[in-house]
NUZATI-193974 format. One record per residue (C-alpha): residue number from 1; x, y, z. Coordinates in pm, 1 decimal. Layout:
<rs>
<NUM,<X,Y,Z>>
...
</rs>
This chain:
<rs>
<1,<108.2,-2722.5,-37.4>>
<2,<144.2,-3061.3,-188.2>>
<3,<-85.6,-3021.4,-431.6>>
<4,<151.0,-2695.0,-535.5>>
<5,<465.1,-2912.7,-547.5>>
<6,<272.5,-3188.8,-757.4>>
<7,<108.7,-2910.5,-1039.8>>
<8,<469.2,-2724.0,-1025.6>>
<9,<643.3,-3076.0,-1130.5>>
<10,<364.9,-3132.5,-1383.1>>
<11,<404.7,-2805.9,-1533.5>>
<12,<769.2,-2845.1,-1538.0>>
<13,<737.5,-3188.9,-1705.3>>
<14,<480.6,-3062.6,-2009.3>>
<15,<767.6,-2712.0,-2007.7>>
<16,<977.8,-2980.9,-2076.7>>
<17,<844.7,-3184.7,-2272.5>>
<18,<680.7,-2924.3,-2550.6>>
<19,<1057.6,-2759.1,-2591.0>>
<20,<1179.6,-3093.2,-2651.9>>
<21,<926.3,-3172.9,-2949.2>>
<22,<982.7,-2735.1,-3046.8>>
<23,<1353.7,-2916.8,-3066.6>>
<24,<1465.6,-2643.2,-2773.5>>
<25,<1725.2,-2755.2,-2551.0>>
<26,<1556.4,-2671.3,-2191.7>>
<27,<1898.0,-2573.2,-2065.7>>
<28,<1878.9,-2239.3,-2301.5>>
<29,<1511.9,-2223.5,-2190.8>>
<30,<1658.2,-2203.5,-1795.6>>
<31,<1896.4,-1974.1,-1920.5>>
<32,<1674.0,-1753.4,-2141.5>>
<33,<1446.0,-1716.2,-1834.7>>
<34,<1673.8,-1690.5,-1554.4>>
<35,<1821.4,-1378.6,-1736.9>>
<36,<1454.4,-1241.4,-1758.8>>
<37,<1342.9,-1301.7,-1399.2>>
<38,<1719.4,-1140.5,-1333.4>>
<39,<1627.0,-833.0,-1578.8>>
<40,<1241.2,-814.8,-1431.3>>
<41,<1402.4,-796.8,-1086.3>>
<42,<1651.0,-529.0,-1187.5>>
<43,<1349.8,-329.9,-1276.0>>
<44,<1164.6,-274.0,-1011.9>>
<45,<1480.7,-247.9,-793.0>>
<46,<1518.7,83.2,-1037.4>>
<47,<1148.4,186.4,-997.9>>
<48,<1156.2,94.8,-607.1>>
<49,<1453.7,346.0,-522.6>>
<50,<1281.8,597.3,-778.2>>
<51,<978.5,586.1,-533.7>>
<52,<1142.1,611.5,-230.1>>
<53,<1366.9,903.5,-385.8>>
<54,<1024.0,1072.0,-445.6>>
<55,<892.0,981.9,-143.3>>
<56,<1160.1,1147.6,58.1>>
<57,<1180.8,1438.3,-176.1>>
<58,<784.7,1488.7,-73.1>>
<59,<847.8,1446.3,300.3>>
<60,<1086.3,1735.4,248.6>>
<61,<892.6,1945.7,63.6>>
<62,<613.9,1882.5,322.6>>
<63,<863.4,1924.9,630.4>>
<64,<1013.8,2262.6,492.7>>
<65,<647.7,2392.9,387.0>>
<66,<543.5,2315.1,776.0>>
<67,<821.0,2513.6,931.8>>
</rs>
């Protein structure tokens, strides 16, 4: 676990670092990627309730088919 937190920081650090010297300001990095992780999790939100709308449109196809 510590060994996590320590290759995390590092990874930060060289992040960091190599926008700096690409003359990126790591605050619109943060932003940039927030808004992706935000977009990536609106995704599969969308695909998750698309499964369970299929799912439950099977179980009632399979529940009217039985009766």
């Amino acid at each position: 676990m510590e060994q996590d937190a320590e290759r995390s920081v590092k990874n930060e650090s060289s992040t960091v670092i190599t926008l700096r010297s690409l003359g990126v300001d790591e605050r619109d990095y943060t932003r940039v990627t927030r808004g992706m992780a935000r977009e990536r999790g609106s995704v599969a939100e969308r695909e998750a309730e698309q499964h369970k709308a299929m799912n439950e449109e099977s179980e009632r196809q399979i529940t009217s088919t039985s009766l």
